[in-house]
C-alpha positions in Angstrom: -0.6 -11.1 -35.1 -1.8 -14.9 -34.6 -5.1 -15.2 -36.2 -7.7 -16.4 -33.9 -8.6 -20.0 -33.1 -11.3 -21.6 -34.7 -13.9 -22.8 -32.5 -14.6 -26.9 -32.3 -18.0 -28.2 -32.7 -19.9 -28.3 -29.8 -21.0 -31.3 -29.4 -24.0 -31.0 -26.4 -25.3 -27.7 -27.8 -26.2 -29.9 -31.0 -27.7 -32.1 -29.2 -29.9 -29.5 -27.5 -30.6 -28.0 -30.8 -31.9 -31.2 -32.3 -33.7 -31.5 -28.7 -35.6 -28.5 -28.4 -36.2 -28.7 -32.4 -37.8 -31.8 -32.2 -39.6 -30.6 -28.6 -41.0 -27.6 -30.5 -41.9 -29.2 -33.6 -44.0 -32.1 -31.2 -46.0 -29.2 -29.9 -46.7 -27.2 -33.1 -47.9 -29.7 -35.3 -50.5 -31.2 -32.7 -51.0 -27.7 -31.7 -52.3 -26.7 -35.5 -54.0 -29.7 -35.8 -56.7 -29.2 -33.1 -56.7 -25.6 -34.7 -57.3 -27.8 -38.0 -60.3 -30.3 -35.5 -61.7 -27.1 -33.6 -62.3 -25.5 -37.2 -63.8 -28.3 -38.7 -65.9 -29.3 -35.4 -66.6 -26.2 -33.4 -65.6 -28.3 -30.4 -64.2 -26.2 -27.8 -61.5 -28.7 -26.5 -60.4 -29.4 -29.5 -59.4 -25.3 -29.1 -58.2 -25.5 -25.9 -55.9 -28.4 -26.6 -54.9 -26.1 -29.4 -54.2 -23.2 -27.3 -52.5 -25.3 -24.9 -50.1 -27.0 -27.0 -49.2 -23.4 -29.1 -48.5 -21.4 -25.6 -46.0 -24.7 -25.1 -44.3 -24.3 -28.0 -44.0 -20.6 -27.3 -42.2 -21.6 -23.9 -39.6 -23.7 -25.5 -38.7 -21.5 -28.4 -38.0 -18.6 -25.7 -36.3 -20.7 -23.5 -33.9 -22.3 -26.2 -33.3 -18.7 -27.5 -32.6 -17.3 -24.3 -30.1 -20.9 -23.3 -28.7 -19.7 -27.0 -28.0 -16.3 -26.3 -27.0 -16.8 -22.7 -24.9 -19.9 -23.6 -22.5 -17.4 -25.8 -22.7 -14.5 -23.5 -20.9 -17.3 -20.6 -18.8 -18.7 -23.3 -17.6 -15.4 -25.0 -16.9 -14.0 -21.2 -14.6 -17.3 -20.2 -12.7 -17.1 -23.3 -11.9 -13.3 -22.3 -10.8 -14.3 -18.5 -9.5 -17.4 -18.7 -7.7 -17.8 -22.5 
């Protein structure tokens, strides 16, 4: 029995890693420093801002997990009907 192929680097998907790591990461930090401000300040924008930019984050971590585990599911189902 052949032994199966070995899959090639994909070359967009690491770019939409490094995309939606760098997309999450530009929301959390700014998002726990306002936490950092409001904490220091008591200044109640500086919680919403913080509140803001963490439900944002939260958005783009679920949607790059979902594009992750969807992105297989398509791939793994094309390899079975057209390989």
């Amino acid at each position: 029995m052949p032994a199966a192929p070995i899959a090639a680097d994909n070359g967009v998907m690491t770019v939409f890693y490094w995309v939606m790591g760098l997309a999450i990461a530009g929301t959390l930090a700014p998002s726990a420093l306002y936490l950092l401000l409001y904490m220091a300040t008591g200044e109640p924008a500086c919680e919403q801002r913080a509140r803001t930019l963490w439900n944002v984050s939260r958005v783009l971590v679920l949607l790059g997990v979902n594009i992750l585990i969807w992105g297989h599911v398509i791939v793994g189902l094309w390899q079975i009907w057209f390989r």
